[in-house]
N, C-alpha and C positions, 0 to 999 in steps of 0.2 A: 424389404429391399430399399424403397425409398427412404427410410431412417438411416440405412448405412450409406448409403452413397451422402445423403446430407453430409453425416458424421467426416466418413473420411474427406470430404471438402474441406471441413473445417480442419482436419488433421492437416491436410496439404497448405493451408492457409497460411497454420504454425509453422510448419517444417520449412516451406517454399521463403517469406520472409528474412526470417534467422536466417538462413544459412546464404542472401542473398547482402553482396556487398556494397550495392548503391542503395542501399535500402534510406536515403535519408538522415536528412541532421539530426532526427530525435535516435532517442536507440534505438534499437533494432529489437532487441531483448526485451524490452518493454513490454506486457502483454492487452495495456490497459486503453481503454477507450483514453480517459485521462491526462493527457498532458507529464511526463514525468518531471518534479521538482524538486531537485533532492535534497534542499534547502529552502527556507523561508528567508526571509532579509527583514529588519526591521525595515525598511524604506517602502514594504509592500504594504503592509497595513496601518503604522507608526507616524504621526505628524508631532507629534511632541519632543523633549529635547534628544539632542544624539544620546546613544545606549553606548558609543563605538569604543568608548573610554570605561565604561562598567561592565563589559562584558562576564568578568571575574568575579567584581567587586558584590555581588550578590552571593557567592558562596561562603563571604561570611558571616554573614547576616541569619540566622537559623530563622527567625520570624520570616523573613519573606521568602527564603528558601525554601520552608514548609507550604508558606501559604499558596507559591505558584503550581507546587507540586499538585495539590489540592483541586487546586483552579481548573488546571490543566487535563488533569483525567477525564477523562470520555464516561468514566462511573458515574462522575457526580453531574446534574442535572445544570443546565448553561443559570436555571437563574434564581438558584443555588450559588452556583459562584461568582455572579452578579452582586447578589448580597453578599459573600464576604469580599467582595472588592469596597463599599459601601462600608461594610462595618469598618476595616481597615482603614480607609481613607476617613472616617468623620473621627478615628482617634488618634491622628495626625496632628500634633504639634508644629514642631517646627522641623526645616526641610522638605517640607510637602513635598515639592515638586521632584527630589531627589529619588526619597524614598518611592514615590509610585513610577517613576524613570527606574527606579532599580526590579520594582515587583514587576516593569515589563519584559527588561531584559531576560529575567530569571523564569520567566511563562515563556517567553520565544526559546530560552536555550532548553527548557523540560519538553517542548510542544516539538521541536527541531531533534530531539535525540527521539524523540516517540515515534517522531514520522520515518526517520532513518532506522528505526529498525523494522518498520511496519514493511518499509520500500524492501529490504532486505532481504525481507521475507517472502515479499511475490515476488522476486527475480530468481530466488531459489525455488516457488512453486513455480514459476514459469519454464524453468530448467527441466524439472522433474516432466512437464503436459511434454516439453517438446523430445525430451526421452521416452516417453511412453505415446507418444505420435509416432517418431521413426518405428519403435517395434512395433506396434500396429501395422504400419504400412512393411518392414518388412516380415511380419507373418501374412498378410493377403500377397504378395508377392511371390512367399511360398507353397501358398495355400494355391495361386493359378497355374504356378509351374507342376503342380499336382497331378497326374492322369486322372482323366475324371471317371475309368473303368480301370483302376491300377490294380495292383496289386493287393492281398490282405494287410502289409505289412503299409501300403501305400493309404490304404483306407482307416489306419489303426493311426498314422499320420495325420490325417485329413481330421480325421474326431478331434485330436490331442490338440491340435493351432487350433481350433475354429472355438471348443473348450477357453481355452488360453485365451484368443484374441473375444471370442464374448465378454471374458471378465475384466480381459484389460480395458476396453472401448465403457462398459458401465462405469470405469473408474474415474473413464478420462470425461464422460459424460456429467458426472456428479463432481468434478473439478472444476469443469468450465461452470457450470451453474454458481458451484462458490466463490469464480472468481470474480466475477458481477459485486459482490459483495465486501470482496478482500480490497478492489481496484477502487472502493469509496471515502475507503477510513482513510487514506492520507488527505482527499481534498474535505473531508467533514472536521478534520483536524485542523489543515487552512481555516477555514469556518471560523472554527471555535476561537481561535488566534485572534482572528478579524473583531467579530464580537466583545472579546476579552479587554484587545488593545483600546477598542471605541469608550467601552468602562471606563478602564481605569485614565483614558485622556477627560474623561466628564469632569473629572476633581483637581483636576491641573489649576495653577492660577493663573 
């Protein structure tokens, strides 16, 4: 009994928030301890020259196009892609400074569509906890309005929501725990950005 009173707290948590409209300058939809950012800016982590003019100009480039691709995945290990920032930069001719202004642009614009589909993605699992909160809360609802010596048909009722809302509540129970998990890869992404940009400014002249 103590574990469900917990749980539907934390249901009414969800439901009560969303559906309140002074809820505050951040979203409201948000479900995340985190800060929502739904872009990074070169100016956050970037001291080197402006990107504001090559924003593009790195999609034609297949070399550094690949290489941010690379860089930028959460697969490959941060220094892993340390060294091919390194390897890149020590067969730098001339343009230096260009070219590694461009490999940043082209990590910010791969790292910034990564995180935007990431962010996407828990607003739509956010959507789904706080649909699957309300029925919760209205299966105990009709689970009270229940006679608690009803009828057979009323008792045949009472198994079928209590059924029901057990499975639902395990689902919403193993959801919240993932999202601890889902609510970190955008700012492990910041991160990795931060890291990345700090690189490749090492080889700047």
């Amino acid at each position: 009994m103590k574990d469900l009173i917990c749980l539907m707290l934390v249901i009414g948590a969800i439901c009560g928030p969303l559906n309140a409209e002074a809820a505050g300058p951040e979203d409201p939809n948000w479900p995340c301890i985190q800060r929502k950012v739904p872009q990074l800016s070169s100016g956050m982590v970037w001291a080197g020259p402006s990107v504001e003019e090559l924003e593009e100009d790195w999609r034609t480039d297949l070399q550094i196009k690949s290489l941010a691709q690379r860089i930028a995945a959460r697969s490959l290990a941060i220094d892993e892609a340390k060294g091919l920032i390194e390897l890149f930069a020590s067969d730098l001719k001339g343009q230096k400074d260009q070219k590694l202004t461009l490999l940043f642009a082209a990590t910010l614009a791969t790292i910034n569509g990564d995180r935007s589909s990431i962010i996407n993605g828990i607003e739509r699992y956010a959507r789904r906890q706080k649909g699957l909160a309300e029925r919760i809360q209205m299966q105990t609802s009709e689970l009270n309005q229940l006679p608690q010596s009803g009828s057979a048909e009323d008792e045949e009722r009472r198994r079928e929501l209590e059924e029901r809302q057990n499975w639902d509540m395990r689902i919403f129970e193993e959801r919240e725990r993932s999202l601890t998990y889902i609510c970190e890869q955008p700012v492990i992404l910041e991160q990795r950005l931060f890291t990345l940009s700090r690189k490749i400014m090492e080889y700047l002249d």
